[in-house]
C-alpha positions in Angstrom: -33.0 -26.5 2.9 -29.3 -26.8 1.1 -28.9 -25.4 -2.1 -28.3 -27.8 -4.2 -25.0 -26.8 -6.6 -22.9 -28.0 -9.4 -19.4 -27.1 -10.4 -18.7 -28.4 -14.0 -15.9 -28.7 -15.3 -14.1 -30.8 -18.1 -11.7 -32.9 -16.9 -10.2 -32.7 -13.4 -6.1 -33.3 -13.1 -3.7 -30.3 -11.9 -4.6 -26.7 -13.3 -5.4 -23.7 -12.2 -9.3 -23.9 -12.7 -9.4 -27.5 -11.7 -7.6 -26.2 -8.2 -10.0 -23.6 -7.8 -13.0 -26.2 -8.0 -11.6 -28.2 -5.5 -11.3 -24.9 -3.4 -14.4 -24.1 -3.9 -16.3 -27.8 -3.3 -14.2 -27.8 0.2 -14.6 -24.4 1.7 -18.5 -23.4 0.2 -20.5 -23.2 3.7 -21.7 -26.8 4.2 -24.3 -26.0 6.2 -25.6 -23.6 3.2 -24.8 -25.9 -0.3 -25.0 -29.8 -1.2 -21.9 -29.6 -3.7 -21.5 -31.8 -6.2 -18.6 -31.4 -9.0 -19.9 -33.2 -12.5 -16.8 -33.8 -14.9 -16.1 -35.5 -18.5 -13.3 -37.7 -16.2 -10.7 -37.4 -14.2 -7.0 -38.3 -13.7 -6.4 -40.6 -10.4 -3.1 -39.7 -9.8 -3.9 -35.5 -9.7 -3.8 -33.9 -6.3 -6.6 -32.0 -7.4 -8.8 -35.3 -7.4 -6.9 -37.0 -4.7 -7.6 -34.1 -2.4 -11.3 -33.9 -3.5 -11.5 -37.7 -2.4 -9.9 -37.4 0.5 -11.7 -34.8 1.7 -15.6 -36.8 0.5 -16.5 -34.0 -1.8 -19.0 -35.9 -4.6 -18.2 -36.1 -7.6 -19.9 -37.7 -10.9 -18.3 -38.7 -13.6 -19.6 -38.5 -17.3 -17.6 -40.4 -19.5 -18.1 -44.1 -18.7 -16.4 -46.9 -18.9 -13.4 -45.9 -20.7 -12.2 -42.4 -21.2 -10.8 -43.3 -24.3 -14.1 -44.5 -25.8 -16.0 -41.4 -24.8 -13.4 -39.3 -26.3 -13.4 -41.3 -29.8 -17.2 -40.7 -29.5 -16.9 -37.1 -28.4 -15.0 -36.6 -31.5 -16.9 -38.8 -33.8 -20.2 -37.3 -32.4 -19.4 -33.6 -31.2 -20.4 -31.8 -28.0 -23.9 -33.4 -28.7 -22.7 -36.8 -27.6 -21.5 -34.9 -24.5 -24.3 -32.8 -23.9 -26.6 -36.2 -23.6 -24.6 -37.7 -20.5 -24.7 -33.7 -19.2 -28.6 -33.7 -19.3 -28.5 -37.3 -18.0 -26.5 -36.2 -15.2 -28.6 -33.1 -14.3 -31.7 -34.7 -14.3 -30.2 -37.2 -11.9 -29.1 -34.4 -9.9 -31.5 -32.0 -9.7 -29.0 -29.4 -8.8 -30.6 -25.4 -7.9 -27.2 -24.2 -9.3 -24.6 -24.5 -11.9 -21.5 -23.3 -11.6 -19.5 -24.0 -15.4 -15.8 -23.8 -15.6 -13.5 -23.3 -18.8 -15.0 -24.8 -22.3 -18.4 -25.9 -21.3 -21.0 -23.7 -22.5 -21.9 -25.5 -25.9 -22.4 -28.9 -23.8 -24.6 -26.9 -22.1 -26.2 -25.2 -25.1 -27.2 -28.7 -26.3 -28.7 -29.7 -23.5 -30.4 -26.1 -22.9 -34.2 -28.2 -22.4 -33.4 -29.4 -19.5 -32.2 -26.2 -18.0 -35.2 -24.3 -17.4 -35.3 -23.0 -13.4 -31.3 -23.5 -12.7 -29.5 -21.0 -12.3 -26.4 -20.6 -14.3 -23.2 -19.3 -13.8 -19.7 -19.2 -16.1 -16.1 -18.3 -15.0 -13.8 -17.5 -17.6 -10.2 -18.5 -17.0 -8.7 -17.7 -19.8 -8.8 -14.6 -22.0 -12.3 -13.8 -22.9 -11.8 -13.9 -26.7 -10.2 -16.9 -26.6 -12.7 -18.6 -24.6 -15.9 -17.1 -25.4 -15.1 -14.8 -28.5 -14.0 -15.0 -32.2 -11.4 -17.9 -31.7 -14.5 -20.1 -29.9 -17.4 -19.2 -32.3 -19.4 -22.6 -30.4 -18.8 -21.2 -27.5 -19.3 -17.9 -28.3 -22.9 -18.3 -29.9 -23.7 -20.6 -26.8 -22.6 -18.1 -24.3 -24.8 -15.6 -26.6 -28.1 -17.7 -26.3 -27.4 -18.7 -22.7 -27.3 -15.1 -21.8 -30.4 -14.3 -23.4 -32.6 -17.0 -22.6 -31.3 -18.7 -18.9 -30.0 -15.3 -17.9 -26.6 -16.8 -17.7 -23.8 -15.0 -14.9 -20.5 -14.5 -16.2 -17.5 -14.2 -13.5 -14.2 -12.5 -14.6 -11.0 -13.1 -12.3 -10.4 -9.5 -12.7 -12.3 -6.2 -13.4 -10.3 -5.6 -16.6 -11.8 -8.6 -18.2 -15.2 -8.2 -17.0 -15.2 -4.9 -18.2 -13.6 -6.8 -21.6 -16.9 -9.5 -21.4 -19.4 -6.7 -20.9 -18.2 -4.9 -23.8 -18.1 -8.0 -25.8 -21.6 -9.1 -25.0 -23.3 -5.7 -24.5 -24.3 -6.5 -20.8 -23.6 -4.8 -17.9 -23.3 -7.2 -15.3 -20.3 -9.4 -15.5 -19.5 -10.2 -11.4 -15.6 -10.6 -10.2 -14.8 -12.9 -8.2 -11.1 -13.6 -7.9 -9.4 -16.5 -7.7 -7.9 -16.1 -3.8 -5.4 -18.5 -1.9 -5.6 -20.1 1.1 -2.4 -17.4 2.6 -2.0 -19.7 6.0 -0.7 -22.6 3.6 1.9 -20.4 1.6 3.0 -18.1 4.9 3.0 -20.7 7.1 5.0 -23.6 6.0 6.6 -25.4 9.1 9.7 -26.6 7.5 12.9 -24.3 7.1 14.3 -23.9 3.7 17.5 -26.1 4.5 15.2 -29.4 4.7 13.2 -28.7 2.2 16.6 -28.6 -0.2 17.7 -31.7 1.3 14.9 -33.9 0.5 15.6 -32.2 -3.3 18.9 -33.0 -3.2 19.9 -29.5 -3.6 22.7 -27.7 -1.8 22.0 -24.5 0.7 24.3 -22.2 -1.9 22.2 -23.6 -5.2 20.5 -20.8 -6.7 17.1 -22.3 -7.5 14.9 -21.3 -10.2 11.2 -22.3 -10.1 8.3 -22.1 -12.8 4.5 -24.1 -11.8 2.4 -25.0 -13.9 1.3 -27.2 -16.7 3.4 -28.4 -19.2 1.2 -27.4 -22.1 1.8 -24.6 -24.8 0.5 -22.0 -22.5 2.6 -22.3 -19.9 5.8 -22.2 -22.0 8.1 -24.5 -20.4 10.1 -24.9 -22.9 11.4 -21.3 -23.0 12.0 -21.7 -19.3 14.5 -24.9 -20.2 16.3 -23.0 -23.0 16.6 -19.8 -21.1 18.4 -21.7 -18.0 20.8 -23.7 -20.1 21.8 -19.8 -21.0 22.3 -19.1 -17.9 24.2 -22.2 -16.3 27.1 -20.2 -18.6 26.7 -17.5 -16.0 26.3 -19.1 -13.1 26.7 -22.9 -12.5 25.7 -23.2 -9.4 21.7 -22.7 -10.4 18.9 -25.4 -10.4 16.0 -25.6 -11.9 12.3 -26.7 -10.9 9.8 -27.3 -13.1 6.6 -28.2 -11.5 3.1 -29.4 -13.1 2.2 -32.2 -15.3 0.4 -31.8 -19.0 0.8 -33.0 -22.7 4.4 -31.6 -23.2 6.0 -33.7 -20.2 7.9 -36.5 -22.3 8.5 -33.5 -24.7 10.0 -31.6 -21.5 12.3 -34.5 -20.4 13.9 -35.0 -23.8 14.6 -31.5 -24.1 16.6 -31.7 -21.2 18.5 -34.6 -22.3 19.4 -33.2 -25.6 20.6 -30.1 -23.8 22.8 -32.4 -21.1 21.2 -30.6 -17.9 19.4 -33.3 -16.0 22.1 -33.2 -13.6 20.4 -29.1 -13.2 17.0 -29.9 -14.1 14.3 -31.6 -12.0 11.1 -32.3 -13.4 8.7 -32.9 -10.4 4.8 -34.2 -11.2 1.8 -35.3 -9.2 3.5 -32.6 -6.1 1.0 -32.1 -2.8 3.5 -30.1 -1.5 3.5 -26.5 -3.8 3.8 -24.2 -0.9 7.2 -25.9 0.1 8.1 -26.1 -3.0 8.0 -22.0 -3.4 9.5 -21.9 0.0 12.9 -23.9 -2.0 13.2 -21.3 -4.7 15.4 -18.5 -4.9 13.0 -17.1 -7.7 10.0 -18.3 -9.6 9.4 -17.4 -13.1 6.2 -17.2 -15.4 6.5 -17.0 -19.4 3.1 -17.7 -20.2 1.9 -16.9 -23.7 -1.2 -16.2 -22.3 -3.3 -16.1 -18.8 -6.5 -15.5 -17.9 -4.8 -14.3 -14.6 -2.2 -17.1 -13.6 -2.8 -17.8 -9.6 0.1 -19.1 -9.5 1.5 -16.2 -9.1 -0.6 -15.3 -6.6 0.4 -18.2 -5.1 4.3 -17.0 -5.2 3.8 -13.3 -4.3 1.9 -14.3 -0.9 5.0 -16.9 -0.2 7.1 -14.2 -0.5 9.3 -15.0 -3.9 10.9 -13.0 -6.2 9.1 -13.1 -9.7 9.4 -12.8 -13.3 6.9 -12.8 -15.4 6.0 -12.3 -19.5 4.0 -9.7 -20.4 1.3 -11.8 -21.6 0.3 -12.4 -18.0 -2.4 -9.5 -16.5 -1.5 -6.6 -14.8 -4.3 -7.5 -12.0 -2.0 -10.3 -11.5 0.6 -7.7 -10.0 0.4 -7.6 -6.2 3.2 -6.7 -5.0 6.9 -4.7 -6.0 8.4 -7.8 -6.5 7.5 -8.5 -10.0 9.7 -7.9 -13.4 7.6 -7.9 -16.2 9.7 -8.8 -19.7 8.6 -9.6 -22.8 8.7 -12.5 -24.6 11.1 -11.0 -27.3 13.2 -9.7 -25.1 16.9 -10.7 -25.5 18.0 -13.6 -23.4 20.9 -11.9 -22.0 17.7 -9.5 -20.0 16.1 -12.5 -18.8 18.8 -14.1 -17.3 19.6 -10.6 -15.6 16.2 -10.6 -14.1 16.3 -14.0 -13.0 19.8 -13.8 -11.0 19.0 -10.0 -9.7 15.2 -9.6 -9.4 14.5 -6.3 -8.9 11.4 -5.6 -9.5 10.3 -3.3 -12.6 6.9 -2.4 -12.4 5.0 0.5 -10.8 1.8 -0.2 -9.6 0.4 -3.0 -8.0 -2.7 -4.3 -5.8 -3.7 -5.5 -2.9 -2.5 -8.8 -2.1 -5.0 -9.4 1.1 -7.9 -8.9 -1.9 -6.9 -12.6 -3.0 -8.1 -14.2 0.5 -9.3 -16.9 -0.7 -11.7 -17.1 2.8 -13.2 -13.4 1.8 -13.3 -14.6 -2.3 -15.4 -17.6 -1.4 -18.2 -15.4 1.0 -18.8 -13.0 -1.9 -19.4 -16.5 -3.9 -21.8 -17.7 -1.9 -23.7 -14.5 -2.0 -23.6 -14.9 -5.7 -25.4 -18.0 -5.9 -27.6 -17.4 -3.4 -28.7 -14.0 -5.2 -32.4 -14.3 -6.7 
């Protein structure tokens, strides 16, 4: 008989824990899991959820008719208004297994009676004491009681931060489980750089700068679009890419305007197409403020790019040579430097084969399998 799992997750629309979800509800053995992914909503127009559907994984829906009602509700109400369509959904489903993603553990706390016999797991993508420390007390407390009395499995990307959860928590068994990549999609793309370019608009000779990602405060596009306006004064001939959608995209675009690049600047949302993309860039940069890991980067070391990154983004990140690592403070004039001539500054690194995504999803399996 199937083992019947859940992956819950908030909303799904283009992120880094979103894409994993959908990597996991499409390569999990079939033959082994029923998979289901339960979410608040979603956005139509993601790839994330476009991909999903394409691909007939089942998903459920919590926030009906209008996402805009359920939020006014869900903020009117709290996560208790939440946790009633959660419990309604899990009784429906019946699921063996749940699988939580990102801020979901006091939805889950409030629904905690009908709980009993599933087993429960957590990832944390972001910095634990963001997400399940001091700054989160809900979620803290809920993670707290959920470890005590459903015996609740954290995951960490990374054995830094599991080591970080244990010692938070005072357990001992925090699992890792990265968050891999599919490497044939990244290594392997068919088309050559020149017609990738071409369908951009952008010239053989352009030096092109990329960043991926979200267009929230995390992410930090905004630095990115400052930083290259300093550095069209040094070379002209550069482009930039700025890949993602999020809450800062209008925000983005005006920036732009105000700074007259848009001639240099291309703001590209709602993209299928991210290992082509990389395959375009001359270099990719990452300024996060913060990361839980940022596979993204992952993403750009197996392509083969050049990278620069902030410091706020984890060592265990760092796979291969080709990473400079700056800080945030640093003066513009080093940035740009690193950017046009990326060296490489830091002196140890991983594995990059230990982000397989089709070894990371096997040790998965055996985690929710475990009795």
């Amino acid at each position: 008989m199937k083992t019947k799992l859940v992956e819950f997750i908030g909303r799904i629309q283009d992120g880094g824990a979103e894409t994993l979800v959908k990597d996991y509800a499409l390569l999990l053995d079939k033959e082994l899991f029923d998979v289901t992914v339960l979410c608040e909503d979603y956005v139509p127009q993601s790839n994330v959820y476009k991909q999903m559907v394409s691909n007939h994984v089942k998903i459920v829906a919590m926030y009906k008719p209008s996402f805009f009602i359920s939020k006014v509700l869900a903020r009117l109400l709290g996560k208790k208004y939440v946790a009633a369509l959660f419990r309604k959904a899990i009784r429906q489903l019946k699921p063996d297994v749940i699988h939580a993603h990102l801020e979901m553990l006091e939805i889950m706390y409030h629904a905690r009676d009908c709980l009993d016999g599933i087993k429960l797991l957590f990832t944390c993508h972001n910095p634990p004491k963001m997400l399940i420390g001091d700054q989160r007390p809900k979620e803290r407390d809920a993670c707290r009681y959920l470890l005590d009395h459903n015996d609740l499995q954290i995951i960490a990307l990374h054995q830094d931060m599991a080591n970080e959860i244990n010692e938070m928590f005072h357990i001992g068994n925090c699992s890792v489980i990265r968050n891999g990549v599919d490497f044939a999609k990244f290594r392997d793309v068919p088309e050559d750089r020149h017609s990738i370019r071409e369908e951009l608009g952008i010239a053989d000779s352009t030096y092109v700068i990329g960043q991926i990602g979200r267009f929230t405060y995390q992410k930090n596009p905004e630095f990115t679009v400052h930083l290259f306006k300093k550095l069209l004064e040094v070379r002209e001939d550069a482009c930039l890419l700025l890949i993602g959608r999020g809450k800062q995209e209008n925000e983005l675009r005006q920036l732009i305007r105000d700074l007259q690049i848009e001639d240099k600047a291309k703001v590209l949302i709602n993209r299928e197409d991210i290992p082509r993309l990389l395959k375009a860039m001359d270099v990719f940069i990452l300024p996060s403020r913060f990361e839980g890991l940022g596979i993204v980067l992952i993403e750009a070391q197996v392509a083969g790019i050049p990278c620069v990154v902030s410091d706020q983004v984890p060592e265990e990140a760092y796979q291969s040579p080709n990473i400079t690592r700056l800080r945030l403070d640093d003066d513009t004039e080093k940035w740009i430097d690193a950017l046009l001539h990326p060296k490489g500054n830091i002196k140890h690194y991983g594995n990059l084969d230990d982000y397989d995504m089709r070894k990371e999803i096997r040790n998965l399996e055996k985690l929710y399998l475990k009795k």
